[in-house]
N, C-alpha and C positions, 0 to 999 in steps of 0.2 A: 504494500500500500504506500500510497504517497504522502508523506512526512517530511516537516517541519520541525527541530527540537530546539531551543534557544536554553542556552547556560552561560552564565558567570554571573549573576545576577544577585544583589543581597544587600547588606547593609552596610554604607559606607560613610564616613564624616565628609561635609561642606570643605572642598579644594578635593581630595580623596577624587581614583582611578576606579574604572571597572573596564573589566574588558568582554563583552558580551560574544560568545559566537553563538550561530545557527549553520545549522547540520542536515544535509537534506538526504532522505533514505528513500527508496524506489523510485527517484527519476533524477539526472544529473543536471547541475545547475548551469551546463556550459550554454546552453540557450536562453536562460532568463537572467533577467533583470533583479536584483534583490531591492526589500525595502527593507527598513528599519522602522518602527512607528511606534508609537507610546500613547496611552490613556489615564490620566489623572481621573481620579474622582471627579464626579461632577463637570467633567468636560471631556469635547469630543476629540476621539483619536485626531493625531496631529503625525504627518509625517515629517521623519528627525533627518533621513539620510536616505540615498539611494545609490547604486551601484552599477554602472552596465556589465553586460554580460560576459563581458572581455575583462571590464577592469578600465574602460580607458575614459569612460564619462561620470561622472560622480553629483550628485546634489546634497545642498544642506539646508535646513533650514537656518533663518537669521538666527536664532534663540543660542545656535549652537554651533556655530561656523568659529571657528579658531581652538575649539575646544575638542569635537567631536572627530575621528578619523575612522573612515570607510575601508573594509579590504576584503579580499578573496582569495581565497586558493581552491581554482576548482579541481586540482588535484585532488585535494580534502574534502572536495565536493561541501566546503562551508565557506561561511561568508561569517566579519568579524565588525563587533563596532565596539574601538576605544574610545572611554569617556575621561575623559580628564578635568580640570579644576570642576569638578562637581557642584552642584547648587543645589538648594532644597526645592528650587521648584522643577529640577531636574527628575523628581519622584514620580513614578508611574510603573505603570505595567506597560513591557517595551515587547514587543512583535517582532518578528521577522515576515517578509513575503514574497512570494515569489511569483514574477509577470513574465510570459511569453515574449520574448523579445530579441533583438542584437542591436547594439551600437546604440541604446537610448533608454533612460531612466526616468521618473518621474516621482513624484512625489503622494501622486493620487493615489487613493482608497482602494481601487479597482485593482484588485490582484486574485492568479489564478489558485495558488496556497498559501497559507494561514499556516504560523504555529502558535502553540495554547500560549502563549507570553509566557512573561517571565517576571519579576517583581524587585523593580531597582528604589530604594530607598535610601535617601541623601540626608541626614540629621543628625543632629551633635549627641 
């Protein structure tokens, strides 16, 4: 079956790293597109980063451009997001996803897999 697993996820201090990967099992990522996406309480998913399928086109959201870094190894058939100077309102449950695609990434909702998130929390 076609799976999405997302791991590194946990509780970390304000400035504080994480480095999230997703893992994809029964179908290889070298055709899609990855996202990244996160949902706070009370507000709607927001995309944080995206990846082309190569590796050669990348997006970020404003919130998180100098802090956040995108990557892949589709050897590993995973795809990786470091977070660095951490912020509390960086907390959310963080997604991966994955879009049919080559050479072009986006930010949008619309994606072909889901995995269950994952649950990153930034607090002293």
């Amino acid at each position: 079956q076609l799976q999405l697993v997302e791991s590194g996820g946990g509780l970390v201090q304000p400035g504080g790293s994480l480095r999230l990967s997703c893992a994809a099992s029964g179908f290889t990522l070298d055709n899609y597109a990855i996202g990244w996406f996160r949902q706070a309480p009370g507000k709607e998913r927001e995309g944080v980063s995206c990846i082309s399928n190569s590796g050669a086109a990348t997006n970020y959201a404003n919130s998180v451009k100098g802090r956040f870094t995108i990557s892949r190894d589709n050897a590993k058939n995973t795809v990786y997001l470091q977070m660095n100077s951490l912020k509390p309102e960086d907390t959310a449950v963080y997604y991966c996803a994955a879009r049919y695609g080559r050479g072009w990434c986006t930010l949008r909702t619309e994606n072909d897999h889901w995995g269950q998130g994952i649950q990153v929390t930034v607090s002293s």
